[in-house]
C-alpha positions as CSV (number, residue, x, y, z in Angstrom):
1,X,-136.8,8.6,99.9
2,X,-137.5,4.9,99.4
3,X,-138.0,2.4,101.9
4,X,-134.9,0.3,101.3
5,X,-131.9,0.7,98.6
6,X,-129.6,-2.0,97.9
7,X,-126.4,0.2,97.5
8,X,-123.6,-0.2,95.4
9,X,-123.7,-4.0,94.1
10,X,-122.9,-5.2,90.5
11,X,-126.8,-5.0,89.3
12,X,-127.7,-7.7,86.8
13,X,-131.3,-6.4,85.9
14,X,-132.7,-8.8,83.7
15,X,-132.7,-7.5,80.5
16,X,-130.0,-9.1,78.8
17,X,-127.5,-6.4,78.9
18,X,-124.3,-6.5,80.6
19,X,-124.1,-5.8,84.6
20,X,-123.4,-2.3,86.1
21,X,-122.3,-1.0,89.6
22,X,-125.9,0.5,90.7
23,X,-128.8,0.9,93.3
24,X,-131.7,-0.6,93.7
25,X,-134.6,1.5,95.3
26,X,-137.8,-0.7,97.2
27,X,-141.0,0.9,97.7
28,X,-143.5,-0.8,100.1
29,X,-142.5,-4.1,98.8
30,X,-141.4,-3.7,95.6
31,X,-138.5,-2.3,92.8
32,X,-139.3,0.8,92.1
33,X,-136.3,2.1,91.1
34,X,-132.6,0.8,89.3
35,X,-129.8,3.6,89.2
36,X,-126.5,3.2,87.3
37,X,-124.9,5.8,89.5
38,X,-124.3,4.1,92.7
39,X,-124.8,5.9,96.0
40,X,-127.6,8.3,94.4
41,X,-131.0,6.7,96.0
42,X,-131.7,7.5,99.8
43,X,-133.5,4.9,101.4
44,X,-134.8,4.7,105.4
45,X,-132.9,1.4,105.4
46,X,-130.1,0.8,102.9
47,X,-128.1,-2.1,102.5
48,X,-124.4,-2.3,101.2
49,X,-124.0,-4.7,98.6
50,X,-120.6,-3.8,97.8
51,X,-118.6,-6.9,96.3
52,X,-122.2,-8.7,95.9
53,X,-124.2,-9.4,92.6
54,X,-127.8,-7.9,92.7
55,X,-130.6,-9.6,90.3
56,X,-133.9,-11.3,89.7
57,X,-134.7,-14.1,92.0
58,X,-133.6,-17.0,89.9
59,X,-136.2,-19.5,88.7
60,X,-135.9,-23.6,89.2
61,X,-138.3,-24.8,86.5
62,X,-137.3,-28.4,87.0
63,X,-138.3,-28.8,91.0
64,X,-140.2,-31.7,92.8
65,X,-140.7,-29.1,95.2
66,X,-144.6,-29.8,95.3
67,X,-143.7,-32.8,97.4
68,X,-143.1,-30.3,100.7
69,X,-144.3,-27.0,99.9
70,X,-146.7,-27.5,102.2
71,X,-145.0,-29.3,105.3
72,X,-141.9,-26.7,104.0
73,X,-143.8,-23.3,103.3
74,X,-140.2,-21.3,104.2
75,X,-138.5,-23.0,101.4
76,X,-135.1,-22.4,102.6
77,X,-133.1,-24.1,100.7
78,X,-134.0,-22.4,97.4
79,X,-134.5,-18.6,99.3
80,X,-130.9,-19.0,100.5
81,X,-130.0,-19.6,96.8
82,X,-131.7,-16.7,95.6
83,X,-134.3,-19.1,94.1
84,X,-137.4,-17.1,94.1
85,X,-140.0,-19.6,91.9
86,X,-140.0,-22.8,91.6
87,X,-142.1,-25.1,89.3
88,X,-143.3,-28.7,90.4
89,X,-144.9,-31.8,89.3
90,X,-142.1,-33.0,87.2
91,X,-141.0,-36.5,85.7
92,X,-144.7,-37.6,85.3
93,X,-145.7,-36.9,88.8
94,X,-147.6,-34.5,90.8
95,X,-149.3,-33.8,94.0
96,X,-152.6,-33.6,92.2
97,X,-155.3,-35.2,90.6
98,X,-154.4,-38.5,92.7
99,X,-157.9,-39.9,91.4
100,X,-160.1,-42.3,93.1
101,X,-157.6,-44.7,93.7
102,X,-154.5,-42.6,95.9
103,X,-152.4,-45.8,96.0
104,X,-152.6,-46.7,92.0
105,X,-150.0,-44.0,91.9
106,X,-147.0,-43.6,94.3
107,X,-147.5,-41.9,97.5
108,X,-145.8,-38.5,97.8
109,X,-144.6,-37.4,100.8
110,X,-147.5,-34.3,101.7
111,X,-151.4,-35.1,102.1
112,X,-153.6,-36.2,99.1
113,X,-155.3,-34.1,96.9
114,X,-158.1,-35.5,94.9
115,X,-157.5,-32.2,92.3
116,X,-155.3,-29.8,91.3
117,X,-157.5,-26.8,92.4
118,X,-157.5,-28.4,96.5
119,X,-154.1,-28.6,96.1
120,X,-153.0,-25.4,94.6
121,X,-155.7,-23.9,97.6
122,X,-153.8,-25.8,100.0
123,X,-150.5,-24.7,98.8
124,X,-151.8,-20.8,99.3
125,X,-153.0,-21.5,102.1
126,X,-149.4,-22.3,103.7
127,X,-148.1,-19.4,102.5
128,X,-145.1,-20.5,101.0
129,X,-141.9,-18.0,100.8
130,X,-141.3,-18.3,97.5
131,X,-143.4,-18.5,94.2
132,X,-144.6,-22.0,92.9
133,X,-146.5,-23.2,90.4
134,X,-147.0,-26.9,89.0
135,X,-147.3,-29.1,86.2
136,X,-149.6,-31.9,86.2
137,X,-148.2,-35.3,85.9
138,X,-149.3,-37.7,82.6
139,X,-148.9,-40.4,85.6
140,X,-151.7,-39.5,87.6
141,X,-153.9,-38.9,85.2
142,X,-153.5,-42.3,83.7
143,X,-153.8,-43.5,86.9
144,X,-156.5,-42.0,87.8
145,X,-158.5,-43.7,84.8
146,X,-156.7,-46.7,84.6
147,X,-154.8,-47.4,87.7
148,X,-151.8,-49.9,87.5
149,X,-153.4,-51.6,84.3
150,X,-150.7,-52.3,82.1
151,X,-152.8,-51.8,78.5
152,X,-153.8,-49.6,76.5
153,X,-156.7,-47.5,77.0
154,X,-160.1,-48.0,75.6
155,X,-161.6,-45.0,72.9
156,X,-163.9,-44.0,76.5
157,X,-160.7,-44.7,78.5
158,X,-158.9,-41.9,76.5
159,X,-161.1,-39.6,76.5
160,X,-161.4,-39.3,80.5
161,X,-158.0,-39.0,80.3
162,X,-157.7,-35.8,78.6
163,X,-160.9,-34.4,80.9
164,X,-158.4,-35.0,83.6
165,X,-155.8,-33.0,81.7
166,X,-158.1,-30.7,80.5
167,X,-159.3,-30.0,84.5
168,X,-155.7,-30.0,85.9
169,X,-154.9,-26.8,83.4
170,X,-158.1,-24.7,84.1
171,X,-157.7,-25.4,87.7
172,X,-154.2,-23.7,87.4
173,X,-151.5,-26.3,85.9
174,X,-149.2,-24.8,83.9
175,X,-148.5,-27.7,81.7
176,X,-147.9,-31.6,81.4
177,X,-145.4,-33.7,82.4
178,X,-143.9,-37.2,81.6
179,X,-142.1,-39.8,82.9
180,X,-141.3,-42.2,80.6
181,X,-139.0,-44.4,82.4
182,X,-141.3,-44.5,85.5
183,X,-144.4,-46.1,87.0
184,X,-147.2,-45.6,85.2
185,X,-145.9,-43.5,82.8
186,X,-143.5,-46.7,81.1
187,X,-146.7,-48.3,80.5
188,X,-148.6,-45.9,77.9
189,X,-147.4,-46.4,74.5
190,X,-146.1,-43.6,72.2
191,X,-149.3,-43.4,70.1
192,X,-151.1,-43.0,74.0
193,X,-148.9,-39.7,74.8
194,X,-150.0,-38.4,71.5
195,X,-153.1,-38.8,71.7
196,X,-153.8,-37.7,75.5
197,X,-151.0,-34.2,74.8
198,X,-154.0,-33.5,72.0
199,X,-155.9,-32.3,74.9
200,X,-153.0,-29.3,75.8
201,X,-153.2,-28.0,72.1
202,X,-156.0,-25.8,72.7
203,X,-153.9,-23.8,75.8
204,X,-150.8,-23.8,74.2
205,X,-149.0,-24.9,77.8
206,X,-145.6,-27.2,77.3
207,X,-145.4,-30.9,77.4
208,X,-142.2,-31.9,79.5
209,X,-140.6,-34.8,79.3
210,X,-138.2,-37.5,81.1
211,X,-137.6,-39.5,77.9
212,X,-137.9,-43.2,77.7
213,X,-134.5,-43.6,77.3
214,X,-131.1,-41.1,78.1
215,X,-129.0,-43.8,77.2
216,X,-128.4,-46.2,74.1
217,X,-131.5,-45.2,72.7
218,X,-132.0,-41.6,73.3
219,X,-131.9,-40.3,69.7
220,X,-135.4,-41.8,68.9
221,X,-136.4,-41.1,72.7
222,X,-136.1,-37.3,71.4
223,X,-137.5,-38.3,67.8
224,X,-140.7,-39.7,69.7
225,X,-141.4,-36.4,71.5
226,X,-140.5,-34.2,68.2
227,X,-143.8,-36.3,66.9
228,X,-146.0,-35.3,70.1
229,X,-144.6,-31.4,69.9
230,X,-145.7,-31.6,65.8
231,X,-148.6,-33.4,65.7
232,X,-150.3,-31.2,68.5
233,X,-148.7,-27.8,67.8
234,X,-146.9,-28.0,71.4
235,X,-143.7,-26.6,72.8
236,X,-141.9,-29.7,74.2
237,X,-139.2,-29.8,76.6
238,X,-136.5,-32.3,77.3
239,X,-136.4,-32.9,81.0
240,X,-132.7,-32.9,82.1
241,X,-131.1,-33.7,79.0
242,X,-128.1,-35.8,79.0
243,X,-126.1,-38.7,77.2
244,X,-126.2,-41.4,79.8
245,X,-123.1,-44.4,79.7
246,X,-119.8,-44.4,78.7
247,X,-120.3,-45.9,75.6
248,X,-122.3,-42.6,74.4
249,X,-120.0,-40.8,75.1
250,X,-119.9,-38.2,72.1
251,X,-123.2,-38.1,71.7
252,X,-123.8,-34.8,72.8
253,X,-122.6,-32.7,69.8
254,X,-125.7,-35.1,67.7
255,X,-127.9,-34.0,70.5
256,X,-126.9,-30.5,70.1
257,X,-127.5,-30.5,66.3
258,X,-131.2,-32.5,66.9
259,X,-132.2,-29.1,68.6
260,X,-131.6,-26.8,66.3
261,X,-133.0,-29.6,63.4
262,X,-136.2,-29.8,65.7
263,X,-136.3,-26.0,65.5
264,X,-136.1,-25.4,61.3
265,X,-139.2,-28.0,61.5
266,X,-141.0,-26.1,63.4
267,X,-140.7,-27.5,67.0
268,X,-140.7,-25.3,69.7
269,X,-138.2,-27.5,71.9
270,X,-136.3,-26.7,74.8
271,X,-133.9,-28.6,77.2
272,X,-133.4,-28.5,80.8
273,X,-129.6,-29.9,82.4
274,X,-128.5,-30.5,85.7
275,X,-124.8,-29.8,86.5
276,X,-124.1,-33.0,88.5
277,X,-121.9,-35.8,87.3
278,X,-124.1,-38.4,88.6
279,X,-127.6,-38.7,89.4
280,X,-129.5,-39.8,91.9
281,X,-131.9,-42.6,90.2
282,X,-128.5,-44.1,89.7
283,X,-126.9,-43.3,93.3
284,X,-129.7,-45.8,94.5
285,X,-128.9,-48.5,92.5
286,X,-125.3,-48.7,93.8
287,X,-123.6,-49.5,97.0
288,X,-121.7,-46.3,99.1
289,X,-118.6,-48.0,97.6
290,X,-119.6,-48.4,94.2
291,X,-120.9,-45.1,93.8
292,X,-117.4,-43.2,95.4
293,X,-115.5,-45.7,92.7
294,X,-117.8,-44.7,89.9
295,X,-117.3,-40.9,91.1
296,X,-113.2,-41.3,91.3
297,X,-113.9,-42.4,87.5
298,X,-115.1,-39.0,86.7
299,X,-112.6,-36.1,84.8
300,X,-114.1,-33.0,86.5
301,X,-112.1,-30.9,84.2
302,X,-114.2,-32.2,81.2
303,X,-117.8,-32.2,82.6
304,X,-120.4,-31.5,80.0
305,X,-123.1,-33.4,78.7
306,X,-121.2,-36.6,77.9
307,X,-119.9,-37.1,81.6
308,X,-123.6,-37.2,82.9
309,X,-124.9,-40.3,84.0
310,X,-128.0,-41.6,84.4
């Protein structure tokens, strides 16, 4: 007899395969058993999931969810949507390493860490209700070596750098993240990423990135981080991918086709979308009015790539 069944629910197991009416049997904690004859496992507790969908927690791997962890352990608003992990440290940013200087980089909204070994501590420490793990951002680490300088970095300078990358992974980051469109992250140069993502080769973690550009210029935005993914043997991912502004409209069938083309050369690229029709770097740039006009402009039958803006 197990501890607790799920009984009867439409069991999506994780495999791949197709969903069945089935049990799911719990033993001090964790799935010991799936049946595909409902109502066979006895459990002390059983639940009734009849008319319910039963699977794997789901997994957010594009959060900013390092932000609160902390000061938010429960995570309720991702438990509630059956999100069990979540990753953080997105866009270029993360909680940790905020370097000598904590202000040369924007404040986030928990405590500073000065690495990503306190922090990750300090997030098991609170523990959190759901799984987490983190990139580390391409922002603090230039940051940390070159603050809000707006130039390039030194031979020295560089190589600092990639310590800091280098000390963010073995302390438990799971890869490296961009923001190209944000402070500092707008002010390294493309031949800078390239160099500093040399450093991940050896661990063969994945470089994500918010591209420079989502817009008018987003085809080489993607061609510049095919070059990081081939010069240093990387997977790369494109951080919510999408064809920003009406006139690019169309776009999305190219973008499509650059995938699979970045694939036959070798590139182990990936994409990450958001299902929203709007954005909300963009939300803050307009006025309530504004943005409900610019909303009312939107065909929610056709929402796919193209409608996505930026």
């Amino acid at each position: 007899m197990f501890d607790l069944v799920v009984s009867g629910g439409y069991v999506i197991d994780g495999s791949g395969g197709p969903g069945f009416l089935g049990d799911v049997g719990v033993q001090s904690g964790k799935i010991v058993s799936v049946s595909g004859d409902s109502g066979t496992l006895r459990g002390r507790e059983i639940i009734d999931a009849s008319g319910y969908v039963v699977s794997p927690g789901f997994i957010d791997i594009h959060t900013h969810a390092d932000r609160d962890i902390i000061t938010h352990p429960y995570a309720e608003n991702y438990v509630t949507q059956g999100v069990t992990t979540v990753i953080g440290g997105n866009c270029g940013g993360s909680m940790a390493p905020r370097g000598k200087d904590p202000e040369a980089y924007r404040k986030g909204k928990g405590p500073s860490h000065g690495t990503m070994r306190a922090f990750l501590d300090a997030v098991r420490d609170s523990r959190p209700g759901i799984n987490f793990a983190t990139f580390v951002g391409q922002g603090n680490i230039r940051a940390a070596v070159l603050k809000k300088e707006d130039r390039d970095p030194t031979a020295e300078e560089m190589e600092r750098m990639k310590e800091e990358l280098r000390t963010a992974v073995e302390e438990g980051a799971v890869g490296v993240t961009s923001g190209r469109r944000y402070m500092p992250g707008c002010l390294a140069s493309d031949d800078e990423i390239l160099k500093l993502m040399s450093a991940l080769s050896p661990y063969g973690l994945v470089y994500s990135s918010h591209l420079k550009n989502q817009n008018d210029d987003l085809i080489p935005s993607i061609e510049e981080l095919y070059e990081v993914g081939l010069a240093n043997d990387i997977p790369v991912q494109l951080t919510h991918l999408k064809v920003g502004g009406q006139n690019n409209w169309g776009q999305a069938s190219r973008v499509s086709r650059m995938m699979e083309e970045g694939r036959r050369r070798g590139i182990d690229v990936t994409a990450d979308v958001y299902p929203y029709t709007f954005s909300g770097s963009m939300a803050r740039r307009l006025s309530e009015e504004e943005a409900a006009e610019a909303l009312r402009k939107v065909d929610l039958n056709h929402v796919d790539l193209n409608s996505v803006i930026d």
